[in-house]
N, C-alpha and C positions, 0 to 999 in steps of 0.2 A: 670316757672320763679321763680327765687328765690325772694322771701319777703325780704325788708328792715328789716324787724323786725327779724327776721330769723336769716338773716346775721350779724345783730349785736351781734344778740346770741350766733354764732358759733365763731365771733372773741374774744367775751367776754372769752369765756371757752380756749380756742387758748393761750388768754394770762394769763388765770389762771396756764392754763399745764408749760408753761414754766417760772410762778413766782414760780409754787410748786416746779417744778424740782430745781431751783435757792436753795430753802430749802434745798433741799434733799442734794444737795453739801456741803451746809455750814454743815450737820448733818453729813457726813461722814469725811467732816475735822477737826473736832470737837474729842480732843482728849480721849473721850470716846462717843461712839454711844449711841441715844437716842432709842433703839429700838420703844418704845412707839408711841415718834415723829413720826420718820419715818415711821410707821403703819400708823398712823393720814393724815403721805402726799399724800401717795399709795392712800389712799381711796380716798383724794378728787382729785388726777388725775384721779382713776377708775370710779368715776362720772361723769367725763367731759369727759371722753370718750365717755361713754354710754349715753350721752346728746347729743356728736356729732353725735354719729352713728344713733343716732334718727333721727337729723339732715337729713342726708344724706338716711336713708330711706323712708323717707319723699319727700324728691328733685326726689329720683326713682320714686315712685308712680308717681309724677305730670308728668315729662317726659313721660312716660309711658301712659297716660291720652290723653298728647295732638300728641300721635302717632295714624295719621289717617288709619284706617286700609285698604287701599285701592287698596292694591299690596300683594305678596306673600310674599316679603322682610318684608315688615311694620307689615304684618299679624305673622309673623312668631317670631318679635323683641315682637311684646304685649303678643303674648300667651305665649312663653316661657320667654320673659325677667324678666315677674314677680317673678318668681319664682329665674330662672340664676343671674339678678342680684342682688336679694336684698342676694342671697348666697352670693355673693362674697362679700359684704358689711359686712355682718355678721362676715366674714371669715376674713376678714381685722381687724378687730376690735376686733376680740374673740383670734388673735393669740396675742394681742397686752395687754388684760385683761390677761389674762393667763398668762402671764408672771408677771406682775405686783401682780397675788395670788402668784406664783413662789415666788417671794421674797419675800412677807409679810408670806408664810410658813414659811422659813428661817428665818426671826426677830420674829416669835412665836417660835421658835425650838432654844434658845442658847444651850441646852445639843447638841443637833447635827450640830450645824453650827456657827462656833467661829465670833467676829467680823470682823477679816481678810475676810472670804467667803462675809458676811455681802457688806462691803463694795465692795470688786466688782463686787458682784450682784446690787449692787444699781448705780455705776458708769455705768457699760453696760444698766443698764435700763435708766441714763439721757442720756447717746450717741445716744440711738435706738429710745427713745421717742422726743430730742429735734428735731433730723432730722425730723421726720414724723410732729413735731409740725412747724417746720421751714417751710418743705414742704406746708400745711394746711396755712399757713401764706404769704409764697409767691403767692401762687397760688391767695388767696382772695385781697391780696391789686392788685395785680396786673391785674384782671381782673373785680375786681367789685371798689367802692368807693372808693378813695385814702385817705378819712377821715375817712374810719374807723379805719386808725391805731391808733388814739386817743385810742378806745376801747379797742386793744388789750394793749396798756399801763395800761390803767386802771382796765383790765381784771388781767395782768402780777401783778401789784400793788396788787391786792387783795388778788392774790397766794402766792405770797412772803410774803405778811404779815410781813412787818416791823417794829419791838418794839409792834408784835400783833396786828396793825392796818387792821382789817379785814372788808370783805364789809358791814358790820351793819358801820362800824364810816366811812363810807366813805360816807353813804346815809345818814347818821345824818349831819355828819359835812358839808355836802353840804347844806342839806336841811337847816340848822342852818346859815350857811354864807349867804344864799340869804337871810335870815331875818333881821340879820346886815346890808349888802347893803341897802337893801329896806328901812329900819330905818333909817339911815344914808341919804341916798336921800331926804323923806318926810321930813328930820329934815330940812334940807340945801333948800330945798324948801319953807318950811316957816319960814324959818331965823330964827330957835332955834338956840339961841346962845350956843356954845360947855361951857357944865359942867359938869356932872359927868362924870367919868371915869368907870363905871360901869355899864354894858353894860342894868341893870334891870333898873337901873333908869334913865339911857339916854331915855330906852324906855318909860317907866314911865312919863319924860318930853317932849316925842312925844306924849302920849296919852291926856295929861294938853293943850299943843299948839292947840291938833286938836277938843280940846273939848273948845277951847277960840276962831277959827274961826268955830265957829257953825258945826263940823263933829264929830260926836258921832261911837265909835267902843261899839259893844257890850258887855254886861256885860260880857260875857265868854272871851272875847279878851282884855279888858280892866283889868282885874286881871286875869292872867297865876296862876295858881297853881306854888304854891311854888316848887313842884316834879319836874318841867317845869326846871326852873331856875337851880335846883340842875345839872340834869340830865346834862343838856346846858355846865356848867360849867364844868363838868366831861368830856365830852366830848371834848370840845373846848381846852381845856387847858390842861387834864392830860391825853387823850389819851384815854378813855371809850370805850369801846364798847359797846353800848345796848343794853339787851337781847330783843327780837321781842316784847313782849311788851311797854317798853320803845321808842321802835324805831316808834311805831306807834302812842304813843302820840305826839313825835317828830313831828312825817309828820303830824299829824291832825292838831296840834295848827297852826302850820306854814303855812301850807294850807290855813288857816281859816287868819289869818294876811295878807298874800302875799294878799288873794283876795279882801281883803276890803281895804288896802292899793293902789291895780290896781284899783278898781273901783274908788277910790277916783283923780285920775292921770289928 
């Protein structure tokens, strides 16, 4: 049986493939080719293939598992299928990588392959890749959750990468907006009257209010590191993306707010 968790994962990557290939279009319409770029998309489609194919050797195993061996047929599907299909899985997927080195050869070689070749090697790879991603996409809404198409948008969002907006600002600036909500509610709950326009000391006059009805946030929540705010700001408003450590002070502080903010509800 496939995992919920699973499956989100394989949509997730589903819609990376086809926000990457989105790239790769606008880099061959682009009146000079970015070889480099175009390296940078190959690769992280060749990842999410190789995530998928995990995927999906994964799902063989379990099938495979819960075949009772009980008859000649069944006996004959576990001993050999092991092997039979996880070939064919392989093979699906190694003819699909292979191609994908194919071009990234060709954009490391311009002495032997001008941007004319360039470009319709990378046009037949979004034709052959978007079908097979198309396919991979149809098949899952249409047999499992009909919500997980949210994911593959937001999967597709992360691949396209918009003005550079990559899954690091996607996981801050969410994790950042439920801090503002949650602020904004607590304030509107104890009738802070609206004053600063500035989102540090809005919070600032959430932390005055909840320390004037007797509820104390702790010293570590009650003054954010300046880095906090900077970060926030970047973020929020100019587009940041932050490197993994950044992103982890992100998710902690805000973690640590959301839950004493809930406990307090």
């Amino acid at each position: 049986m496939v995992g919920l968790q699973e499956l989100r994962d394989l949509t997730l990557e589903v819609g990376k493939v086809i926000g990457n290939l989105e790239r790769t279009r606008r880099e061959i319409e682009a009146e000079q080719i970015d070889r480099l770029a175009c390296r940078s998309i190959l690769l992280e489609i060749r990842l999410s293939l190789e995530r998928m194919k995990l995927f999906f050797l994964r799902q063989w195993d379990v099938y495979l598992e819960g075949v009772a061996p009980n008859d000649l047929l069944s006996t004959t599907v576990k001993v050999w299928g092991s092997g039979v299909g996880r070939e064919q899985i392989e093979r699906g997927f190694a003819s699909r990588t292979s191609t994908i080195d194919s071009v990234t050869f060709s954009l490391d070689s311009p002495q032997h392959y001008d941007n004319a070749y360039v470009r319709r090697a990378l046009s037949d790879l979004i034709v052959s890749m978007h079908s097979f991603a198309d396919l991979l996409n149809s098949d899952i809404l249409a047999k499992f959750n009909q919500g997980l198409v949210d994911l593959r948008v937001l999967g597709e969002f992360a691949g396209t990468k918009p003005f550079g907006l990559d899954e690091r600002w996607l996981i801050a600036n969410s994790y950042l907006s439920a801090l503002e909500i949650a602020v904004n509610r607590k304030r509107k709950e104890l009738d802070v009257q609206a004053g600063k326009r500035d989102f540090a000391e809005r919070f600032s006059e959430l932390v005055k209010a909840l320390e004037q009805n007797g509820i104390e946030l702790s010293g570590l929540e009650r003054q954010l590191p300046s880095v906090f705010w900077r970060i926030r700001n970047e973020v929020v408003h100019q587009g940041y993306s932050p490197d993994q450590q950044e992103l982890s002070l992100i998710v902690d502080w805000v973690k640590r707010i959301l839950a004493s903010l809930g406990q307090m509800a």
